[in-house]
MARMIPA-55426 format. One line per 2 residues: number of its first residue (from 1); for each residue x, y, z of C-alpha. Coordinates in nm, 3 decimals. Each point is the difference from the previous one (the first is absolute). Layout:
# residues N
NUM> X/Y/Z ~ ...
***
This chain:
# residues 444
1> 1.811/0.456/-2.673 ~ -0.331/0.044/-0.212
3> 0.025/-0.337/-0.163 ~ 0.050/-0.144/0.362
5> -0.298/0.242/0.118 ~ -0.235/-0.147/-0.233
7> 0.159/-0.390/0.086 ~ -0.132/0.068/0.306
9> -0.319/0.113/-0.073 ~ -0.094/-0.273/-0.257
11> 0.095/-0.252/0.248 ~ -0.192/0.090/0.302
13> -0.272/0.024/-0.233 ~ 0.051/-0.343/-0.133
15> 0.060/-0.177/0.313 ~ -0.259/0.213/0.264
17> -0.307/-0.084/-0.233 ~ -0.045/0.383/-0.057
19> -0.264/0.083/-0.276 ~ 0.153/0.268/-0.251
21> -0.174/0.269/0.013 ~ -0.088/0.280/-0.277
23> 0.200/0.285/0.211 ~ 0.308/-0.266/0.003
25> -0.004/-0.100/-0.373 ~ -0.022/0.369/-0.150
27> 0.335/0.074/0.262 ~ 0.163/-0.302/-0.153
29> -0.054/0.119/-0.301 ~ 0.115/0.347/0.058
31> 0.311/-0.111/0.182 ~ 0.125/-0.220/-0.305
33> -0.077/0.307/-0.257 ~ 0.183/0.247/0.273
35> 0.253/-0.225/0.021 ~ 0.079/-0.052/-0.351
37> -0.002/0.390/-0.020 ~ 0.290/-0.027/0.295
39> 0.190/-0.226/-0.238 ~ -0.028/0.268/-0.264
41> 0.153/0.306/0.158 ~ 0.299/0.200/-0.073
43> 0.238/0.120/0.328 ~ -0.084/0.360/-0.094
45> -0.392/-0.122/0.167 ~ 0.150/-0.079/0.316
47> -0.315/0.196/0.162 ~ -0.281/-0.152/-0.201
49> 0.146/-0.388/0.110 ~ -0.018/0.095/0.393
51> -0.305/0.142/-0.070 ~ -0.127/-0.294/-0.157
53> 0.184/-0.246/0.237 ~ -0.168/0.158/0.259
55> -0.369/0.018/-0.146 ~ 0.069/-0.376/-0.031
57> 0.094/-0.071/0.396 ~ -0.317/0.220/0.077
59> -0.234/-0.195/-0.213 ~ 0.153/-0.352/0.109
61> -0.092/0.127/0.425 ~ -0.302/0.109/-0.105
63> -0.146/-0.305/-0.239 ~ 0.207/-0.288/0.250
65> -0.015/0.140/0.321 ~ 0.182/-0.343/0.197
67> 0.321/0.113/-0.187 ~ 0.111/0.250/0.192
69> 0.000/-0.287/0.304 ~ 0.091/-0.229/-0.216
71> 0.309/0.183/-0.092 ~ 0.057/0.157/0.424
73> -0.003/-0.370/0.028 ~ 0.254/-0.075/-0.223
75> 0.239/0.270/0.086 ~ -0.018/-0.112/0.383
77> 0.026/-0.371/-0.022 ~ 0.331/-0.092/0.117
79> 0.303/-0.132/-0.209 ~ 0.169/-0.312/0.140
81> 0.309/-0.182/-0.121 ~ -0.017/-0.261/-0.237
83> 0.346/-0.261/-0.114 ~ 0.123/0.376/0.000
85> -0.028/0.385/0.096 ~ -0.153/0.280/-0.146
87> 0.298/0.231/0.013 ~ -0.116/0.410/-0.009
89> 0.207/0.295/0.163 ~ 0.048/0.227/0.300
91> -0.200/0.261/-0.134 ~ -0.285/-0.182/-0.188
93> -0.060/-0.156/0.408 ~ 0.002/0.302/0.144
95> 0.383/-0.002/0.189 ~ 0.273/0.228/0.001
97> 0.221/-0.103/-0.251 ~ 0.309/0.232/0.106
99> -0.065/-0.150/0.363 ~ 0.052/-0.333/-0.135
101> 0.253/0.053/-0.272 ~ 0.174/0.209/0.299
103> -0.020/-0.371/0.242 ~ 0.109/-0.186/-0.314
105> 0.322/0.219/-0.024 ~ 0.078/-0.076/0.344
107> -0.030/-0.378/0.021 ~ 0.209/0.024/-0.316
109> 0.310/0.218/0.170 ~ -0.016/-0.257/0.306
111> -0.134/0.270/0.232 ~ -0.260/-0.243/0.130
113> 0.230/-0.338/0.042 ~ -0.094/-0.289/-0.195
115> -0.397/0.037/-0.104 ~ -0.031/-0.270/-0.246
117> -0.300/0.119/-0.250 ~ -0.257/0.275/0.069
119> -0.388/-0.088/-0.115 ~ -0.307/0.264/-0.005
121> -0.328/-0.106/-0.087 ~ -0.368/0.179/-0.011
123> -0.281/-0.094/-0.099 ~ 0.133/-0.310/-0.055
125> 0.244/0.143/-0.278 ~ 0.350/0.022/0.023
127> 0.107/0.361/0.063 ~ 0.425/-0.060/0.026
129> 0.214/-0.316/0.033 ~ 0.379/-0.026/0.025
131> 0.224/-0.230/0.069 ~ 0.381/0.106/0.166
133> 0.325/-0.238/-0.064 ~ 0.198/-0.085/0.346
135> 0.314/-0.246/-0.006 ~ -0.103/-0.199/0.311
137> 0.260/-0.240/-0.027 ~ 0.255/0.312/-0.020
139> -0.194/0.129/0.293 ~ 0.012/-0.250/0.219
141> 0.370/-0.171/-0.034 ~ 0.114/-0.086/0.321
143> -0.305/0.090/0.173 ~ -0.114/-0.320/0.202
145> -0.328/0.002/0.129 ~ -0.092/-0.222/0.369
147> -0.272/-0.243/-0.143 ~ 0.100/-0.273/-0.196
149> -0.145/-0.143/-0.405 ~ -0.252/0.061/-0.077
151> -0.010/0.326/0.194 ~ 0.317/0.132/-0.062
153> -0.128/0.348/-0.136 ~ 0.347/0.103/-0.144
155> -0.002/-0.308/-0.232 ~ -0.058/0.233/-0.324
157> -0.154/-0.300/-0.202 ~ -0.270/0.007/0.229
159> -0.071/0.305/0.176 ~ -0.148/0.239/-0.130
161> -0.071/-0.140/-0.351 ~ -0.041/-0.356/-0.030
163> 0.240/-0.219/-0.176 ~ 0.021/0.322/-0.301
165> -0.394/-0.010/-0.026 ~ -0.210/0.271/0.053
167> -0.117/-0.157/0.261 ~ 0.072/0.214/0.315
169> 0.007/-0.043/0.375 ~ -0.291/0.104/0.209
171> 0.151/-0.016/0.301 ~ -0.283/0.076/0.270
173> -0.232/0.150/-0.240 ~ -0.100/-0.399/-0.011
175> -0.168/0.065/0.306 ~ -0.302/0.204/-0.180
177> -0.036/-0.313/-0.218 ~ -0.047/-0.184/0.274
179> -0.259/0.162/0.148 ~ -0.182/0.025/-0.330
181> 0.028/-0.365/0.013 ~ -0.184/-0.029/0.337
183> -0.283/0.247/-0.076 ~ -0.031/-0.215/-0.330
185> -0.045/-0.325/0.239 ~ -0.234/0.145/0.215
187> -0.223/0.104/-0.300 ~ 0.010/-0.343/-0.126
189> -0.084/-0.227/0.342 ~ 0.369/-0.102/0.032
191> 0.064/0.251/0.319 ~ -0.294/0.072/0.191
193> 0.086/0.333/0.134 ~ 0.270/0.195/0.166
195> -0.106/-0.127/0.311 ~ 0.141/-0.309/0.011
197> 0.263/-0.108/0.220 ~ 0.357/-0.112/-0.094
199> -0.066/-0.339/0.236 ~ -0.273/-0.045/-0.270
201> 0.235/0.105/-0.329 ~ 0.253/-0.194/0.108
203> -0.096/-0.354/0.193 ~ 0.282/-0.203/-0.125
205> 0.226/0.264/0.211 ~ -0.154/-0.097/0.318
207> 0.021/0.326/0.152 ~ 0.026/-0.009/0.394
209> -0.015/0.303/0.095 ~ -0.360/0.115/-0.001
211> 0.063/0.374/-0.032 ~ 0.242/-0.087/-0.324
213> -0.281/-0.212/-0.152 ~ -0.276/0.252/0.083
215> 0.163/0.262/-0.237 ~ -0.277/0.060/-0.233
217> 0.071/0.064/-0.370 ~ -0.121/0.333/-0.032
219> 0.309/0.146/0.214 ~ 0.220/-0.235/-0.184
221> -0.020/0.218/-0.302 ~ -0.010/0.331/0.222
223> 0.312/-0.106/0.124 ~ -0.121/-0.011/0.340
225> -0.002/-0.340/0.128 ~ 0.268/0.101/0.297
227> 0.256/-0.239/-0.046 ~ 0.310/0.128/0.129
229> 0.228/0.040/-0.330 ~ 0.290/0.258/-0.121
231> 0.003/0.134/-0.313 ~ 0.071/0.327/0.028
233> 0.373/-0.021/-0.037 ~ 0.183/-0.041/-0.294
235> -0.011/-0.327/-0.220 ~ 0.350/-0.010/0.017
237> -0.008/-0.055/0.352 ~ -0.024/-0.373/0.129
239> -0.207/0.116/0.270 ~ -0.295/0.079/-0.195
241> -0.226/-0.292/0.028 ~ -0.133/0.048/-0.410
243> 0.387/-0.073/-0.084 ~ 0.051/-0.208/0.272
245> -0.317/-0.261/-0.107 ~ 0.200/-0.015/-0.364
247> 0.255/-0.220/0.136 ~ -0.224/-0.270/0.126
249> -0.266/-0.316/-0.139 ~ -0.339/0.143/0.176
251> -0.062/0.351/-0.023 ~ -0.314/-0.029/0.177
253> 0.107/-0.192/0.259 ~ 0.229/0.239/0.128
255> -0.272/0.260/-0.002 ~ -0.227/-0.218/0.219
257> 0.291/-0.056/0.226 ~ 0.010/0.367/0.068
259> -0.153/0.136/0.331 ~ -0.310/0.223/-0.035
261> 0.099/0.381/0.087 ~ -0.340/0.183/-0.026
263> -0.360/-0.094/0.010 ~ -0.086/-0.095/-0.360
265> -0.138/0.338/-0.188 ~ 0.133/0.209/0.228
267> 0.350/0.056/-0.152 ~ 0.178/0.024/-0.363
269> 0.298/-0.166/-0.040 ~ 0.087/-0.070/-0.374
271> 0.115/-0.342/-0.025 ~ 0.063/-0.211/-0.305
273> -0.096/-0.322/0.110 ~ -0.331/0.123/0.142
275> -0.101/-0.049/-0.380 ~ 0.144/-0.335/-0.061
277> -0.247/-0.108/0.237 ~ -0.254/0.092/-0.277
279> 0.184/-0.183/-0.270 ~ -0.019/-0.329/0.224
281> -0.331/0.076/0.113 ~ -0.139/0.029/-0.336
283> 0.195/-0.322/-0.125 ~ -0.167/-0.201/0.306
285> -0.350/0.099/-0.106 ~ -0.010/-0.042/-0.350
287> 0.295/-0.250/-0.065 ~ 0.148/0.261/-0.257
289> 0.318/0.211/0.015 ~ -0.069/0.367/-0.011
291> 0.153/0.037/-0.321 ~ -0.231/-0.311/-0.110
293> -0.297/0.176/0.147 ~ 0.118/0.381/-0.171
295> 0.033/-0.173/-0.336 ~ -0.350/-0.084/0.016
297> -0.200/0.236/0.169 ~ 0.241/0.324/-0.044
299> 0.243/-0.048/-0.238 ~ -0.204/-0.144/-0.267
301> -0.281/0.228/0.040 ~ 0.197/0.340/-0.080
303> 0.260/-0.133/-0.258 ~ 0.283/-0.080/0.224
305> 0.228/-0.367/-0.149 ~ 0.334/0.078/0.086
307> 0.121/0.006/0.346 ~ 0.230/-0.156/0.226
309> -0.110/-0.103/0.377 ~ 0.273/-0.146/0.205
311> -0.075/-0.224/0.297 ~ 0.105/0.037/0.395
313> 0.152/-0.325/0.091 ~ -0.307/-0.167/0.108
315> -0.095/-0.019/-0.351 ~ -0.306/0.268/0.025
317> 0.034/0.304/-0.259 ~ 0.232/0.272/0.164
319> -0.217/0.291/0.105 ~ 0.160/0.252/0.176
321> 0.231/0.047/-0.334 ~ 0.014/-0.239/-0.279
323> -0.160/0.117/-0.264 ~ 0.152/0.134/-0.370
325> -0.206/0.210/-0.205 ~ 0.075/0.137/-0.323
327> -0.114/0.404/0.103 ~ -0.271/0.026/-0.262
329> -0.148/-0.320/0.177 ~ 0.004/0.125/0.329
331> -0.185/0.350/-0.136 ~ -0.297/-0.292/-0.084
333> 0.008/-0.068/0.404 ~ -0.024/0.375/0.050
335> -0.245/0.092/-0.260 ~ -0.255/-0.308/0.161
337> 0.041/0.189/0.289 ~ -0.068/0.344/-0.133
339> -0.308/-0.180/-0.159 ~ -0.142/-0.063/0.371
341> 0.089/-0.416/-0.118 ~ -0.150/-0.047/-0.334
343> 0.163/-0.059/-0.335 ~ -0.218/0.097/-0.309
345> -0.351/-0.193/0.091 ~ 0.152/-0.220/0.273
347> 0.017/0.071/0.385 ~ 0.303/-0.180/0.046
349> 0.075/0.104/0.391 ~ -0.292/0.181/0.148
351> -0.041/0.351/0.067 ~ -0.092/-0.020/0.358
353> 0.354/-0.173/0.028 ~ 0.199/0.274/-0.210
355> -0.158/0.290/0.259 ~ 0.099/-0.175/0.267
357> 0.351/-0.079/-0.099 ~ 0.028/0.352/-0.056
359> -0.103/0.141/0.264 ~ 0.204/0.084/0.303
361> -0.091/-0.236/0.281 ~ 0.353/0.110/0.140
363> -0.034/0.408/-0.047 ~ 0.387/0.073/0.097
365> 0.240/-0.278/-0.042 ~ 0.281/0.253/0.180
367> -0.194/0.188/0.225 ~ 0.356/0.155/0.168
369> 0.108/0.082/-0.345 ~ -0.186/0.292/-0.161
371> 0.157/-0.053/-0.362 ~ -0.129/-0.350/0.015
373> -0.324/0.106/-0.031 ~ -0.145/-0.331/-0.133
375> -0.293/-0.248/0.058 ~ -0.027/-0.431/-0.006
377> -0.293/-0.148/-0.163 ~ -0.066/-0.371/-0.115
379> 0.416/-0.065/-0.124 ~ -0.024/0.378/-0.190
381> 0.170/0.288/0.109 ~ -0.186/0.334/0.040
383> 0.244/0.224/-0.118 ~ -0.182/0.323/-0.032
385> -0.393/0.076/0.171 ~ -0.266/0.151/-0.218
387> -0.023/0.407/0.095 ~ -0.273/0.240/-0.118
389> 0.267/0.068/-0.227 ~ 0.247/-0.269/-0.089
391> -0.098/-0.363/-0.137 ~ 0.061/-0.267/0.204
393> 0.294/-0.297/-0.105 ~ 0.062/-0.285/0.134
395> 0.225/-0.321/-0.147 ~ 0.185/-0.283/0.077
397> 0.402/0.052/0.113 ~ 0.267/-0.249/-0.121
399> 0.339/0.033/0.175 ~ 0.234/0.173/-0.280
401> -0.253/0.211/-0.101 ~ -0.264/-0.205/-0.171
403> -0.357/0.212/0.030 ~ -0.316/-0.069/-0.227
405> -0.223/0.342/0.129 ~ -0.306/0.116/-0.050
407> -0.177/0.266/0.015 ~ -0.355/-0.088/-0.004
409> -0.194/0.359/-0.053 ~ 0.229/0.078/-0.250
411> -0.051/-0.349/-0.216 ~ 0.431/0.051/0.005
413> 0.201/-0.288/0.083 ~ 0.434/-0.067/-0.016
415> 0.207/-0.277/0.008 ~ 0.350/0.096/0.156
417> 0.265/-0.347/0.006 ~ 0.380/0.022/0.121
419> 0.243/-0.073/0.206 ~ 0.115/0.231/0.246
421> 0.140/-0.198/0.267 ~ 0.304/0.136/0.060
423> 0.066/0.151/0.305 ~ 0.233/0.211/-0.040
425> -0.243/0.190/-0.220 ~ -0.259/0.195/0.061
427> -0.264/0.103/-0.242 ~ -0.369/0.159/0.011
429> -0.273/-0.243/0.009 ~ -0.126/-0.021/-0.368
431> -0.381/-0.003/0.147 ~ 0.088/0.318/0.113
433> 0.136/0.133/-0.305 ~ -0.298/-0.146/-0.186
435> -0.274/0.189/0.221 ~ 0.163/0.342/0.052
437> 0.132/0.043/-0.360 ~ -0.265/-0.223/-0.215
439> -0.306/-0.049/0.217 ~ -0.034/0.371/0.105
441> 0.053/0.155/-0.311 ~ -0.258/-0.266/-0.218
443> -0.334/0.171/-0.106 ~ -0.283/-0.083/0.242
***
């Protein structure tokens, strides 16, 4: 620590074009020859070396006053992620390690259903990973699910880990990507706002009905455009359109086919191919695929190069669901957003963009459900509101159980993957278990 001290001191006076001064060369010269003593003293003078260690600090604030900011500087400036993590513990990040070890123990005896791997990260450090062992092929013998390749879900060389990568299935936590995507657009001149109509983001689909094409953008990504669609019902149900659309060539055709049901922005109604619009939108104004236009402007920028982005039928990347993530990857996409957009010195999506996503332009989703008590924003879920006394968290939600959260006032963020689509199961939501057991209990 001294020799780095005095590093420190010799090059800001090199580089700042300081003049040495008299007062600074005799505490140089004094710090060596205390030093030195340091060097020289038995154990049994445990008192004299803190006495001396601290003369030393003293004299170094006194003779080189920037230090001390300087050094407040150092200590705050954020850590990001290089090619890897810095890995630290529960306790040196302020978290309850028996609260977590406790979770652990449970995902471990099955008590949650199949989570796949369990991330924490502060501060940009990672706090607890694990990873949990399911036999999906076991699991899912003579299961057969209603939509056909490639979105047969029970196909175990697939779904949830791809082809025995750690690559895993996002399901619909794609959608936050997406939207990402957009607010990147509009920042560069590719979207000009979320006011434009889908007439205007889509003229090769020749939209006829003028209340269909006038659906502006901005309550695409609320999920509010008021297209009549059901998918509230289980995925295993024909009926619901989101598994219904998987058997056919035009996703988005069969959306625009649909009969409006509420004035746009007036209504949620989560529906999956709401976002593919996006996907094909974005494709139409830039002539790249999403996962084209992510490996350049978001991908790239925070150290993301393997993925796996399947297509919808019409050839345009599949955003409602298809992206694979390895989970450390997909805590990058949550720690941008815990970083209000910016990765080390660049603004990669802009801040503005990040509030907004994350704020609730739909306060209650359920309104007739009091324990649904959660808000809409830009493709994010709100998933618990900032109180004078509890932190706000809000994340994307994959079907399964795939949740990259944050938790923006704490600088806390998790990464939860799995596959809990059985229905003859039920199991706690594991954002639930992560904010009443982790996010509760961290130091604030």
């Amino acid at each position: 620590m001294l020799l780095r001290v005095a590093e420190y001191g010799q090059s800001s006076t090199a580089n700042s074009g300081w003049t040495v001064t008299l007062t600074e060369l005799i505490f140089v010269t004094w710090q060596h020859q205390t030093v030195r003593l340091l060097r020289t003293l038995q154990p049994e003078d445990f008192p004299m070396r803190i006495a001396l260690i601290k003369a030393l600090l003293l004299g170094l604030f006194a003779v080189y006053p920037g230090f001390t900011t300087a050094l407040a500087a150092q200590q705050e400036k954020p850590y990001w992620p290089g090619d890897t993590w810095e890995v630290s513990n529960p306790e040196a990040e302020g978290l309850d390690a028996t609260a977590i070890e406790q979770l652990d123990t449970e995902i471990r005896s099955g008590k949650h259903g199949y989570i796949d791997s369990m991330l924490i990260v502060r501060d940009g450090r990672i706090a607890f990973e694990a990873s949990y062992e399911h036999d999906y092929s076991a699991l899912n013998a003579g299961r057969k699910y209603p939509s056909p390749p490639p979105w047969d879900y029970f196909n175990a060389s697939e779904y949830p880990w791809r082809q025995g990568t750690r690559l895993h299935s996002l399901q619909s936590a794609t959608k936050s990507f997406m939207s990402a995507l957009i607010g990147i657009a509009i920042a560069r001149g590719d979207l000009p706002g979320t006011g434009i109509t889908l007439g205007e983001l889509l003229p090769h689909r020749k939209i006829d009905d003028p209340d269909m094409a006038g659906i502006r953008l901005e309550n695409i990504l609320t999920m509010t455009p008021g297209i009549d669609w059901n998918e509230d019902i289980s995925y295993f149900d024909p009926a619901n359109d989101a598994t219904a659309v998987e058997k056919l060539d035009d996703w988005v055709g069969y959306l625009l086919e649909k009969p409006l049901a509420a004035e746009q922005g007036t209504q949620y109604n989560y529906n999956s191919t709401n976002t593919q619009l996006m996907s094909e939108a974005l494709t139409t104004a830039t002539g790249l695929p999403a996962n084209k236009y992510a490996e350049k402007y978001l991908f790239g920028p925070i150290g993301i190069d393997n993925y796996h982005w399947n297509d919808a039928p019409e050839g345009f990347s599949n955003a409602g669901g298809g992206l694979f993530l390895e989970p450390r990857d997909l805590a990058r996409f949550a720690l941008l957003f815990e970083r209000e957009g910016k990765w080390k010195d660049k603004q990669v999506i802009p801040g503005e963009w990040v509030q907004r996503s994350s704020k609730a332009w739909v306060a209650d989703m359920y309104p007739d459900d009091p324990d649904y008590d959660w808000g809409y924003g830009y493709q994010w879920w709100v998933f618990n509101h900032a109180g004078p006394d509890k932190p706000g968290m809000y994340g994307g939600w994959g079907w399964g159980g795939q949740f990259p959260l944050i938790v923006p006032e704490l600088g806390l963020i998790a990464v939860f993957t799995g596959w809990n689509i059985y229905e003859e199961e039920k199991h706690e939501y594991a954002f639930r278990l992560f904010y009443d057991r982790i996010v509760l209990s961290a130091d604030r």
